[in-house]
C-alpha positions as CSV (number, residue, x, y, z in Angstrom):
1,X,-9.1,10.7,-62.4
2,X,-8.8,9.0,-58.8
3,X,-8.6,5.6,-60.4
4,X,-5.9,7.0,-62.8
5,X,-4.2,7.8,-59.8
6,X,-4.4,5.1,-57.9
7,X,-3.5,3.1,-61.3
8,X,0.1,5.1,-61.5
9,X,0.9,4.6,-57.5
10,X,0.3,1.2,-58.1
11,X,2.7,0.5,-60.8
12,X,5.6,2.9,-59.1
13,X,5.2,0.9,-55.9
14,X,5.7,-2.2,-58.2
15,X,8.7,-0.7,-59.9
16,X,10.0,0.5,-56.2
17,X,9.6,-3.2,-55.1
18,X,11.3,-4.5,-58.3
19,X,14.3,-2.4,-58.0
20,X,14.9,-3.3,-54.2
21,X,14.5,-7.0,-55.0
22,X,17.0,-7.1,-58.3
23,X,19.3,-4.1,-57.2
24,X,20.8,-4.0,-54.3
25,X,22.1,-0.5,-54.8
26,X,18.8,1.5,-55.0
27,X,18.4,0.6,-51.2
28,X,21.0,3.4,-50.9
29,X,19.8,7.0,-49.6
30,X,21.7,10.2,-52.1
31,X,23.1,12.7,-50.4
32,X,21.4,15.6,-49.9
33,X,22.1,18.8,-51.2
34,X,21.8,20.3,-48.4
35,X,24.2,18.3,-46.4
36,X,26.9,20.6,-44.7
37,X,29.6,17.7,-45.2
38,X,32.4,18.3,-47.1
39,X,32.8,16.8,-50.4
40,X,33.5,12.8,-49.9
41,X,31.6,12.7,-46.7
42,X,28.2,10.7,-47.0
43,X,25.7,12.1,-44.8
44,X,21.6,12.5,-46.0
45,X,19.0,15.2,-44.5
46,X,17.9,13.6,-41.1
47,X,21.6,14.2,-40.0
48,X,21.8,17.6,-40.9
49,X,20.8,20.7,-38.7
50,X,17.3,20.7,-38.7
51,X,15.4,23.4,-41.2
52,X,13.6,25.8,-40.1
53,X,10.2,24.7,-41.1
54,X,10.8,21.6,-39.1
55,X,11.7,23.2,-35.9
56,X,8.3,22.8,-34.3
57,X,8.8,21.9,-30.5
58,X,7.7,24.8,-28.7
59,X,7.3,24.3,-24.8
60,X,4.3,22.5,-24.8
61,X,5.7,20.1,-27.3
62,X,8.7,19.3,-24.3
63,X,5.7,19.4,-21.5
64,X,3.5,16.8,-23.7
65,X,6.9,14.7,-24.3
66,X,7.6,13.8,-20.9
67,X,4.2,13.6,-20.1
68,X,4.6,10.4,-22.3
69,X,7.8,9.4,-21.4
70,X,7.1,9.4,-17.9
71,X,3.2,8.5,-17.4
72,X,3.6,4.8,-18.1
73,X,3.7,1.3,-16.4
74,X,7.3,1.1,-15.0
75,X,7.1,4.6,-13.6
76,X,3.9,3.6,-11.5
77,X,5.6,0.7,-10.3
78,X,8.9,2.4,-9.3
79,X,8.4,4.1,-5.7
80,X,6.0,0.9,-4.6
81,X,8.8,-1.1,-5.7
82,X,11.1,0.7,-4.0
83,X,9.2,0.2,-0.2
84,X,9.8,-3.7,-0.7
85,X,13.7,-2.5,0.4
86,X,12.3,-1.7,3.5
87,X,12.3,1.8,3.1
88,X,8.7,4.1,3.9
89,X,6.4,5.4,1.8
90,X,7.6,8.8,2.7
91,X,11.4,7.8,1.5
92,X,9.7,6.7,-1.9
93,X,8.3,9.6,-2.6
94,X,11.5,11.7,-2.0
95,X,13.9,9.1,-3.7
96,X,11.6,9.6,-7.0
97,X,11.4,13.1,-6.4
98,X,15.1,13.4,-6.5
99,X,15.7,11.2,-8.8
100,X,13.4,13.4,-11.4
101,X,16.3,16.2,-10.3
102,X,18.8,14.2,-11.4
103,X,17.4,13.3,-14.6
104,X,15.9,16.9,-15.4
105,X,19.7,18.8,-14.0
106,X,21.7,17.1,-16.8
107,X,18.8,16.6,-19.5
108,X,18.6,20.5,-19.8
109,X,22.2,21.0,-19.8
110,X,22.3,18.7,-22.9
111,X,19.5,19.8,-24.8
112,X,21.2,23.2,-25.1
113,X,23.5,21.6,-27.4
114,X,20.4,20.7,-29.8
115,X,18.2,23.8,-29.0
116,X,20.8,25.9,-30.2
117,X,22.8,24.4,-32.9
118,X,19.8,21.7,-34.2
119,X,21.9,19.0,-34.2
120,X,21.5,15.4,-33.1
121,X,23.3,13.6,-30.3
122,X,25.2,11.7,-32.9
123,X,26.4,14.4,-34.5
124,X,26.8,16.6,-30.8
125,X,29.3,14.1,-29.6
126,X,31.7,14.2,-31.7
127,X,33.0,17.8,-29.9
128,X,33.9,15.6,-27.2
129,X,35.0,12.0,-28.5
130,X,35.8,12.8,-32.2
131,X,34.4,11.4,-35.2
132,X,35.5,7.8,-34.5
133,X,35.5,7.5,-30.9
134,X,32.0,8.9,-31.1
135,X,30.7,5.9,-32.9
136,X,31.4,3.9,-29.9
137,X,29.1,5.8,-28.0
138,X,26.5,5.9,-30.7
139,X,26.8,1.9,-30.7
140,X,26.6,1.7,-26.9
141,X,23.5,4.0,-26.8
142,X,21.6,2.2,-29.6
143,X,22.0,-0.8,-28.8
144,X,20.5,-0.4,-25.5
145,X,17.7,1.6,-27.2
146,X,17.6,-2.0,-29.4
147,X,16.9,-4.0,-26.7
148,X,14.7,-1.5,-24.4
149,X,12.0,-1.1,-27.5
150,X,11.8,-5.1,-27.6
151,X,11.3,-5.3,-23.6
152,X,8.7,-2.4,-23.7
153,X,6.9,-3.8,-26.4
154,X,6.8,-6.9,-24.5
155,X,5.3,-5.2,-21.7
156,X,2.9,-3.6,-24.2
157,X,1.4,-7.2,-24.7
158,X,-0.3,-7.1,-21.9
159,X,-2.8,-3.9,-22.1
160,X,-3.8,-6.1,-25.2
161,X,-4.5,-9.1,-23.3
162,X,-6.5,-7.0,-21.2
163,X,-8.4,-5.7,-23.7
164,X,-9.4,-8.5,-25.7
165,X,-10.3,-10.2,-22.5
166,X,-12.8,-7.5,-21.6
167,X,-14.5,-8.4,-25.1
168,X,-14.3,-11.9,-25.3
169,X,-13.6,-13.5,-21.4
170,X,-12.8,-16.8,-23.3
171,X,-9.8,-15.4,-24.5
172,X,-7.8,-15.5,-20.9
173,X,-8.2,-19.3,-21.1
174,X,-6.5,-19.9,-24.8
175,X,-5.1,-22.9,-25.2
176,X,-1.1,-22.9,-24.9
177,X,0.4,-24.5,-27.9
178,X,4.0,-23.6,-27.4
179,X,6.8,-25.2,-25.3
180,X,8.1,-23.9,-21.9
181,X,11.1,-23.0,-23.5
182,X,9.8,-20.6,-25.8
183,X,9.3,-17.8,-22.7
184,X,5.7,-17.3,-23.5
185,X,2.2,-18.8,-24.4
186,X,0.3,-18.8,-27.4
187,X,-2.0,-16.0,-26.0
188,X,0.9,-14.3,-24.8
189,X,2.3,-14.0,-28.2
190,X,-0.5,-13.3,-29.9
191,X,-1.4,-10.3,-27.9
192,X,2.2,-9.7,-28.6
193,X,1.8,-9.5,-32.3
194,X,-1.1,-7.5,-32.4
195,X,0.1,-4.9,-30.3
196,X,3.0,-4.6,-32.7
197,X,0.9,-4.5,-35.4
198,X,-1.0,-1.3,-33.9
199,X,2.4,0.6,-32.6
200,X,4.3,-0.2,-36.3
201,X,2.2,2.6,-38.1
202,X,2.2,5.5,-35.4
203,X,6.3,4.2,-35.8
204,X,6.2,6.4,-39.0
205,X,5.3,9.7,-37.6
206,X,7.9,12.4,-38.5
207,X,9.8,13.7,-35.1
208,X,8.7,17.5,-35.9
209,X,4.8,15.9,-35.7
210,X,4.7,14.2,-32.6
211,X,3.4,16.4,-30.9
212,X,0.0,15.6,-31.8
213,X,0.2,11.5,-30.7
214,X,1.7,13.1,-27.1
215,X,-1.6,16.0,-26.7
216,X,-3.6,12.8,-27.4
217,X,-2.1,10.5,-24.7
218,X,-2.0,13.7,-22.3
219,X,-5.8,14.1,-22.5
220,X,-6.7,10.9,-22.0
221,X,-4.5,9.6,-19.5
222,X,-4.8,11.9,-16.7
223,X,-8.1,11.1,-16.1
224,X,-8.1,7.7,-16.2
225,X,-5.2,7.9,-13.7
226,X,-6.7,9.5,-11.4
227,X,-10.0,7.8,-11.9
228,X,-8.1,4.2,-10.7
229,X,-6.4,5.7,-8.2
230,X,-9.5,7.6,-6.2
231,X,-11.5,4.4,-7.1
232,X,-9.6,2.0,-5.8
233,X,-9.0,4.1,-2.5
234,X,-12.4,4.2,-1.8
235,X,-13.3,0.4,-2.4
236,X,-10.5,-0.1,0.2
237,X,-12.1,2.4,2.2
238,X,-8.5,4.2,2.6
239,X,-5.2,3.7,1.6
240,X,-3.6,0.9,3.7
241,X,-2.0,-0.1,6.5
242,X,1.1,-0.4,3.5
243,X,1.1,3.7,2.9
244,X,1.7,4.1,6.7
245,X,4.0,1.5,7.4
246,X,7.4,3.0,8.3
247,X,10.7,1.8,7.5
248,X,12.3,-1.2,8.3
249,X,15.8,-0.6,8.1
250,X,17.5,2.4,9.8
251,X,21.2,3.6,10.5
252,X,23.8,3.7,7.9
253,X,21.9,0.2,5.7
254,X,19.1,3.2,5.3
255,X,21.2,5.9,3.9
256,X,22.7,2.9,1.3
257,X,19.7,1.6,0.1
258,X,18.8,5.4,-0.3
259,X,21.7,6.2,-2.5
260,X,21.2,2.6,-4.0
261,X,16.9,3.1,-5.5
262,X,17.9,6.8,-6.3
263,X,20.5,5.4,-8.3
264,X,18.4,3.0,-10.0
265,X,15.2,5.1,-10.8
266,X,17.6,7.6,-12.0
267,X,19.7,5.7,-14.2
268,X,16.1,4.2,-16.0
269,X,16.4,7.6,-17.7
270,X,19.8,8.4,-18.1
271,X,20.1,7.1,-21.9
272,X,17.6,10.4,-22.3
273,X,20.1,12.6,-20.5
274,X,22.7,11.4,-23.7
275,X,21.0,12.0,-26.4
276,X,18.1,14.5,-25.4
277,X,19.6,16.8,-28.8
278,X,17.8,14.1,-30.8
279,X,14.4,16.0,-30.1
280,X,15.7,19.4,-28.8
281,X,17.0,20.3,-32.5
282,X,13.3,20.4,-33.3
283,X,12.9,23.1,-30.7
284,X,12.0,26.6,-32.1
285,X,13.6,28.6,-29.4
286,X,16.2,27.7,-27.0
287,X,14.1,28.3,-23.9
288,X,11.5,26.0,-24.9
289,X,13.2,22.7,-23.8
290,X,14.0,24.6,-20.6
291,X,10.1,23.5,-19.1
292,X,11.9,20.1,-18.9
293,X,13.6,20.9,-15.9
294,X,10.2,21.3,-13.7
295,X,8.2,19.3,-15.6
296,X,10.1,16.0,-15.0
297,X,10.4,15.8,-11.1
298,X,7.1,16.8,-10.9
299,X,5.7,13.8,-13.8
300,X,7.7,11.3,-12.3
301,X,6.7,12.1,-8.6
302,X,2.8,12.1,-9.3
303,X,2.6,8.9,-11.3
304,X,5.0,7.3,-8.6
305,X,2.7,8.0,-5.9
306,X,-0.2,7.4,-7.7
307,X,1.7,3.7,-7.8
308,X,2.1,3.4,-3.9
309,X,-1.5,4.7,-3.4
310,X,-2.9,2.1,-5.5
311,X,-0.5,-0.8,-4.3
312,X,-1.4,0.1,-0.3
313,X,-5.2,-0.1,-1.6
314,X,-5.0,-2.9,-3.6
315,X,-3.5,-5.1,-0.8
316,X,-6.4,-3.6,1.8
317,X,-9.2,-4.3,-0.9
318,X,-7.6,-8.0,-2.5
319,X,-5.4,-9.0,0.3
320,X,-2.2,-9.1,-2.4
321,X,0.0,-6.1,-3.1
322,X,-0.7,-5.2,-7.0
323,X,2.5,-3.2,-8.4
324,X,0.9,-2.7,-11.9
325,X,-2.2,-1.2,-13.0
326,X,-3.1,-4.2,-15.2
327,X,-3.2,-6.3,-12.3
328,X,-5.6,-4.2,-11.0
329,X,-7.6,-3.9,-14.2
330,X,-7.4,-8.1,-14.0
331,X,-9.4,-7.9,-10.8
332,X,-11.9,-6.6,-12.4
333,X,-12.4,-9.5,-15.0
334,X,-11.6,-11.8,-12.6
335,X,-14.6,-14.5,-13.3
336,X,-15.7,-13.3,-16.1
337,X,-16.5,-9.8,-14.4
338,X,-19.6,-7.7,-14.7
339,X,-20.4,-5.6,-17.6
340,X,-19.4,-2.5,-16.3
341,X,-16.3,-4.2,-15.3
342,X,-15.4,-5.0,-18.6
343,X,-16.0,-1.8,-20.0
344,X,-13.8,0.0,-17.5
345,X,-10.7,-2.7,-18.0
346,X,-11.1,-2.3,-21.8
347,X,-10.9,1.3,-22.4
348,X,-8.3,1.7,-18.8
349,X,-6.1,-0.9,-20.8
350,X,-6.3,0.8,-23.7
351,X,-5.0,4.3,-22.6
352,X,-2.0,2.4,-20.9
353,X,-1.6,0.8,-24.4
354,X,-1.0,4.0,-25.6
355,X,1.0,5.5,-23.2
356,X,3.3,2.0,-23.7
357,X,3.8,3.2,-27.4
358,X,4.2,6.8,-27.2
359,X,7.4,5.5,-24.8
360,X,8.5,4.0,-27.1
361,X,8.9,6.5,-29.7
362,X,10.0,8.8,-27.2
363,X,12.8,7.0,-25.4
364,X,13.6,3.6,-27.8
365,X,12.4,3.9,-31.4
366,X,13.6,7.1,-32.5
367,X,16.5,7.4,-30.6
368,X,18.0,4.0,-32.9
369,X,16.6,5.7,-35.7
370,X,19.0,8.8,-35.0
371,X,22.0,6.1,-34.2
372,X,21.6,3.9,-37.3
373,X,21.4,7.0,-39.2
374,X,24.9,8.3,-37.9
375,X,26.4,4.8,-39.1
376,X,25.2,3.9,-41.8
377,X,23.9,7.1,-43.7
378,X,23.9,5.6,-46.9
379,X,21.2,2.9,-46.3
380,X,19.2,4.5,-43.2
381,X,17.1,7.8,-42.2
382,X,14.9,8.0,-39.4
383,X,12.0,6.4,-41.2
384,X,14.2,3.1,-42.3
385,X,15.8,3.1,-38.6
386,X,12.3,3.0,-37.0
387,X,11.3,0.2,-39.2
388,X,14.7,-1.7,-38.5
389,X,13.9,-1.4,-34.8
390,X,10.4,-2.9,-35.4
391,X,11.8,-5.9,-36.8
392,X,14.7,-6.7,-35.4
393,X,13.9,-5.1,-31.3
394,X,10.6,-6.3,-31.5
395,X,10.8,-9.8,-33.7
396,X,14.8,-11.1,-33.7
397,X,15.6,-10.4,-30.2
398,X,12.8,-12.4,-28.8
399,X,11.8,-9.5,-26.2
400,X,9.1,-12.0,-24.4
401,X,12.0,-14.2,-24.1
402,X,14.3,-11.7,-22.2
403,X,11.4,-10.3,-20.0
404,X,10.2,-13.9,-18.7
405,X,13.4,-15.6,-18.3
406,X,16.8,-13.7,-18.3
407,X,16.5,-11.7,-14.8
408,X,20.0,-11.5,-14.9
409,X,20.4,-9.9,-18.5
410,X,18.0,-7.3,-17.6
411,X,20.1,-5.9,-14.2
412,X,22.5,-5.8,-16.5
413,X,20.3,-4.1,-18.7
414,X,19.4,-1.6,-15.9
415,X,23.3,-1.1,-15.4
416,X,24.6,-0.7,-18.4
417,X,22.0,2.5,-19.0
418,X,23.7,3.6,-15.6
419,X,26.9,3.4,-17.3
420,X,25.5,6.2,-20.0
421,X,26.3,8.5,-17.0
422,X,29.8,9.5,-18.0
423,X,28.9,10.0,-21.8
424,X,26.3,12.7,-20.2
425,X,28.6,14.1,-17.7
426,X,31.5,14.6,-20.5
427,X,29.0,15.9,-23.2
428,X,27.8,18.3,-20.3
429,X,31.2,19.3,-19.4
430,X,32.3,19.7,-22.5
431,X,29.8,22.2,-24.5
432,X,29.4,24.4,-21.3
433,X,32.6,24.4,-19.3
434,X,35.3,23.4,-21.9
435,X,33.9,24.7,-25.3
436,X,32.0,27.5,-23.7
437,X,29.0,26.6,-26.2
438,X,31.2,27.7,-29.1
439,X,30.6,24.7,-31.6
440,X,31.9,24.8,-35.2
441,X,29.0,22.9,-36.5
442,X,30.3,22.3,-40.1
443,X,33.5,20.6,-38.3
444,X,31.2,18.4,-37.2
445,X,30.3,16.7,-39.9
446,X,33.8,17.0,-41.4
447,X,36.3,13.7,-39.9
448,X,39.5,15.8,-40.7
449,X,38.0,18.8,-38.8
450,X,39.3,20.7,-35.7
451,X,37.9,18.3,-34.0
452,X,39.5,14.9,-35.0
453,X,39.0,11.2,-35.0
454,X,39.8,10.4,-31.4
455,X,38.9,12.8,-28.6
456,X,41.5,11.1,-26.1
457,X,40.5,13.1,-23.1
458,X,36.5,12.1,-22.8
459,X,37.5,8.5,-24.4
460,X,40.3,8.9,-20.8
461,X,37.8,10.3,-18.8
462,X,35.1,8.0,-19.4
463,X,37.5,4.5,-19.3
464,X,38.5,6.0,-15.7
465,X,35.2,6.3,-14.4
466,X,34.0,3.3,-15.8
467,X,36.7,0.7,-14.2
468,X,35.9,1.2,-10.9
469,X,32.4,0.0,-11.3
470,X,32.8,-3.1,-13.5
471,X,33.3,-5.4,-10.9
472,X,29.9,-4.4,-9.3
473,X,28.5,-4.3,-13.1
474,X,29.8,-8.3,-12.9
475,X,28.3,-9.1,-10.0
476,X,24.9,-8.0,-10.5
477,X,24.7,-9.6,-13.6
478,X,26.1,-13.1,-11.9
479,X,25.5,-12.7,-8.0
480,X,25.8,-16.2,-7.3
481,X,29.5,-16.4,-8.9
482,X,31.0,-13.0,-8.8
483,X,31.5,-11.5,-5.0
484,X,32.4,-8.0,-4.7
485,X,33.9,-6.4,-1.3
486,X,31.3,-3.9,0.2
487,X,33.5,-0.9,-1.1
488,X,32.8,-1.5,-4.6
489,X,29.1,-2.6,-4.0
490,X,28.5,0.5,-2.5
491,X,30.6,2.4,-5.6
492,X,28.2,0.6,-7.8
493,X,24.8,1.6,-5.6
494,X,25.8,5.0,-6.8
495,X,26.9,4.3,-10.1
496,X,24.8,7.4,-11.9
497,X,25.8,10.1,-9.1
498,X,29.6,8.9,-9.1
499,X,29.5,8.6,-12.9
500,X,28.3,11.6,-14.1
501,X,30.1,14.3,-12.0
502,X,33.4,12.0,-11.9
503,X,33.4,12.7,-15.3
504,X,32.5,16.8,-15.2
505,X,35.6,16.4,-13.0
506,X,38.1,14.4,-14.4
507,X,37.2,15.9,-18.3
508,X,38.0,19.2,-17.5
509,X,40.8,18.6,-15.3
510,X,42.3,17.0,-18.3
511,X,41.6,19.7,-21.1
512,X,43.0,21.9,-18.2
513,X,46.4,20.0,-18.2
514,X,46.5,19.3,-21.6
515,X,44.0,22.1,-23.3
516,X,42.8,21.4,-27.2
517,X,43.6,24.6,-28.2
518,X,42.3,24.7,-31.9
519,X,38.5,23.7,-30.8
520,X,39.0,26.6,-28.4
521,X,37.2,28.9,-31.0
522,X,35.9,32.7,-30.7
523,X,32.7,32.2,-31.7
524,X,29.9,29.9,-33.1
525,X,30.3,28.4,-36.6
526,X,26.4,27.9,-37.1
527,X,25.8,24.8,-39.9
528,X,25.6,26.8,-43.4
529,X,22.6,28.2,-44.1
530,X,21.0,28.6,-41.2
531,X,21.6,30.8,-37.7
532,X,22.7,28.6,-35.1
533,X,19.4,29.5,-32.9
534,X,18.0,31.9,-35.2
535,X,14.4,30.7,-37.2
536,X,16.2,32.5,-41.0
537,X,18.9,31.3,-43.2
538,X,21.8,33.5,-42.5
539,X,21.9,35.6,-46.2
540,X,25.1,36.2,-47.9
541,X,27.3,34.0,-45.4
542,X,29.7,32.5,-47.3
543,X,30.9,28.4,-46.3
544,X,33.7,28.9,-44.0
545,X,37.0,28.6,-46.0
546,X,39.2,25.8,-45.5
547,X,42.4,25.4,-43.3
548,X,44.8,23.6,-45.8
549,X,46.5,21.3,-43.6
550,X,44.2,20.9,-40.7
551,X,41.2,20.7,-43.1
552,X,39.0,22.0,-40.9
553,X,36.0,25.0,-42.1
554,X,35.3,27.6,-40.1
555,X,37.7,27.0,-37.0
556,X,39.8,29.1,-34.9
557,X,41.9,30.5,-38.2
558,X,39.0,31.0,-40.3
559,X,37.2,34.4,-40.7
560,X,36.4,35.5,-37.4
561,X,34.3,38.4,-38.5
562,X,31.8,35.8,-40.7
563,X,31.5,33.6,-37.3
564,X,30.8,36.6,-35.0
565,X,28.2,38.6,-37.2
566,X,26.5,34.5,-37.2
567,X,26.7,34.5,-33.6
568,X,25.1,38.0,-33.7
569,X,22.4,37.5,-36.0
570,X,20.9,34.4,-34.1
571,X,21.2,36.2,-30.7
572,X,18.7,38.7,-32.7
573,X,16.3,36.2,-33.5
574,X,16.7,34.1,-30.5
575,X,15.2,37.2,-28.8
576,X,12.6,37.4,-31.6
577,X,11.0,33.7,-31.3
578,X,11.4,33.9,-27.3
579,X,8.5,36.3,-27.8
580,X,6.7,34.3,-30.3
581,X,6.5,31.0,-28.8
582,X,2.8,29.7,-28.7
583,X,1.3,26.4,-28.2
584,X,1.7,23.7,-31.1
């Protein structure tokens, strides 16, 4: 019977493959029938509001999320990094602590959106910028996801070098058979490939079961954490001269370069503050995503100091300043290393390997997965988006290329995420000062709904905010031919903090001049079928009706009574799963 089985797979596969190679149409995805969109509209399943049995995230699934979004490489090296400015160990610490503030302040004011309606960022966005507009943003956001999976998959290389060299010493000296030009060595790129090869399958893992990839990285990296840190403190006997020293710079250059590494740490997580509703609308209640807003200062904080502990240690024990963990887990191979050496850097650098790829489905790869989805529903879902990240983030980009040689590209890199500030700012703004958190979710999905193609006001809003700090944008990406006046460099230090409440400001003041009123609705049109926060299909609630000429369902004209007893029914079970929440 199994080889009967395994017979019939076989040939469908074979069929599968035939049909994708001879015609090209069977690449397209149908539309679901359970797709809210009117009639016309393409949309397929991993757009929709999420089903019930897939809303899974309870608080520990949020808690375990940024536990692996924010216990990885970069964050260890960001407050060690940020004393080279001059600043203390003691300003570090603070900058990163605020910083995980500012990133935890607006990430919870935007998951609301996908806590309670179960809808993604894609979809979320269009309240504010419209149907078309909002593909601008989508674009903008994935495109930086694109190029972020490639550069952390890069960095990903290197547990694996550090791993294969524990085994086999030999393999540090590998022969180089590639040219200068090509940004990397032959070892380089074959620790490359393998570690794609290992991060490609976990790739595949539904978004309502990640939980159990992010318990597993949560278990075993703590531990390991904390075992380099105390180690290395008390080989150095101490933590350094470097964890005492006090700042360099004082007076008003201090309170600049302040503003200017709070900024930048900040804006390293800012693209999550956008489209947080990507994993939210998995959340079974709404106050289960509302853990983010400790968990995330305190996350970032401890892995930051754990970086500045280990950095003033490492220059006491080896006499050079070691910002990463793998260059401390290279000391301990360093001439071929003892035994016990190599054991410790082999399984060390392989927790940090997976810590580097449960970032990367948390922040890069499902995040373009969502976007791709949005525009192009007919030939992507989530699993064909991940696998189109793979490839083309991790292969056609040439990520070892970017990381080794284009300094410049990647500061613009790191700006351009800070630029994500005004899309979070306006979709803030707009779902809990403007909208009041009254969404008609079937208009979202609907390009001739209340809510139109072109949201002038947050497309105004956000081209305002933006022009100021272009200039600075220009001159960090080209320093040596672009000079700014110290007005707009200091603007541009501040680029997240300006950007996002600029935008809060200058969105409402314009709905306030010029209000929309026909997205001003009484109450929440929930997407049909289910209650907009509630865990049941809503029984015998009819599709909202059409408008006729603005052909909108379910807006301010439509049945009022149908959208409040909605609105009432998930209030009811909101109060319901509150109680119920457990641990996944």
């Amino acid at each position: 019977m199994e080889l009967r089985t395994l017979r019939k797979r076989g040939g469908d596969i074979r069929e599968k493959v035939h049909l994708r190679v001879t015609q090209p149409s069977s690449w397209l995805l149908p539309k679901q029938s359970s797709s809210i969109a009117p009639p016309g509209v393409w949309t397929n399943a991993d757009q929709d509001p999420v089903p019930e049995e897939k809303r899974t995230w309870t608080k520990w699934a949020f808690i375990t999320y940024w536990f692996s979004d924010l216990i990885t490489i970069s964050t260890w090296m960001q407050a060690s990094a940020i004393m080279t400015t001059g600043l203390s160990a003691t300003d570090a610490v603070l900058i990163v602590l605020a910083a995980g503030v500012c990133n935890a302040v607006p990430t919870v004011l935007n998951g609301a959106v996908g806590s309670a309606l179960h809808i993604p960022f894609p979809i979320a966005i269009r309240a504010s910028y419209g149907h078309r507009l909002a593909y601008v943003c989508v674009v903008a956001r994935g495109v930086l996801a694109l190029f972020w999976f490639g550069v952390q998959s890069a960095n990903g290389g290197g547990c694996v070098t550090a791993m294969v060299t524990a085994v086999w010493p030999g393999y540090a000296r590998l022969p180089n058979r590639l040219p200068e030009s090509a940004g990397t060595t032959s070892r380089d790129l074959l620790s490359y490939f393998i570690y794609w090869c290992v991060q490609f399958p976990l790739l595949l893992i539904p978004t309502h079961r990640l939980q159990r990839l992010f318990w597993v990285k949560t278990i075993l990296v703590p531990p390991m954490a904390l075992a380099m840190v105390i180690w290395i403190t008390v080989q150095a006997g101490g933590q350094g001269e470097f964890f005492y020293a006090p700042a360099t710079v004082s007076g008003s250059k201090r309170a600049w370069l302040w503003l200017s590494n709070l900024t930048s740490v900040t804006g390293g997580f800012s693209t999550l503050a956008v489209n947080i509703p990507d994993f939210s609308r998995f959340s079974k209640t709404r106050g289960a995503q509302l853990w983010q807003l400790p968990v995330i200062p305190v996350f970032k904080t401890v892995c930051g100091a754990f970086g500045i502990i280990s950095a003033s240690a490492a220059r006491q024990l080896y006499g050079t300043t070691y910002w990463s963990p793998l260059e401390i887990i290279a000391e301990w191979q360093a001439g071929g290393g003892s035994a016990g050496g190599r054991a410790a850097a082999f399984f060390a650098a392989a927790v940090w390997l997976l810590a580097q790829i449960s970032v990367n489905l948390s922040a890069n790869s499902i995040s373009f997965a969502n976007d791709v989805t949005t525009l192009a529903p007919r030939l992507f879902n989530i699993r064909r988006g991940v696998v189109f990240a793979a490839l083309v983030g991790g292969w056609a980009l040439c990520p070892w290329l970017v990381v080794s040689s284009a300094s410049a590209f990647l500061g613009f890199m790191a700006g351009a995420a800070s630029l994500m500030a005004p899309l979070a700012g306006v979709l803030c703004a707009d779902y809990w000062l403007v909208k009041r958190r009254r969404y008609d979710v079937p208009a979202l999905y609907d390009p001739g709904g209340i809510y139109g193609g072109w949201g002038w006001r947050a497309g105004g809003a956000t081209l305002v905010v933006l022009a100021p700090l272009l200039p600075g944008l220009a001159a960090k990406v080209a320093p040596r031919t672009v000079r700014v006046g110290a007005g707009v460099a200091n603007l541009f230090a501040v680029n997240w903090l300006y950007g996002f409440f600029a935008s809060i400001a200058l969105y409402c003041a314009l709905h306030y001049v010029a209000p929309d009123r026909k997205t001003r609705i009484p109450a929440v049109v929930p997407g049909y079928g289910f209650a907009d926060a509630g865990q049941t299909p809503l029984q015998g609630v009819p599709p909202p009706p059409d408008l006729g000429e603005s052909g909108s369902r379910g807006s301010a004209g439509s049945d009022d009574k149908t959208a409040a007893d909605a609105a009432h029914v998930s209030e009811e079970r909101e109060g319901a799963d509150t109680k119920a929440t457990g641990v996944v």
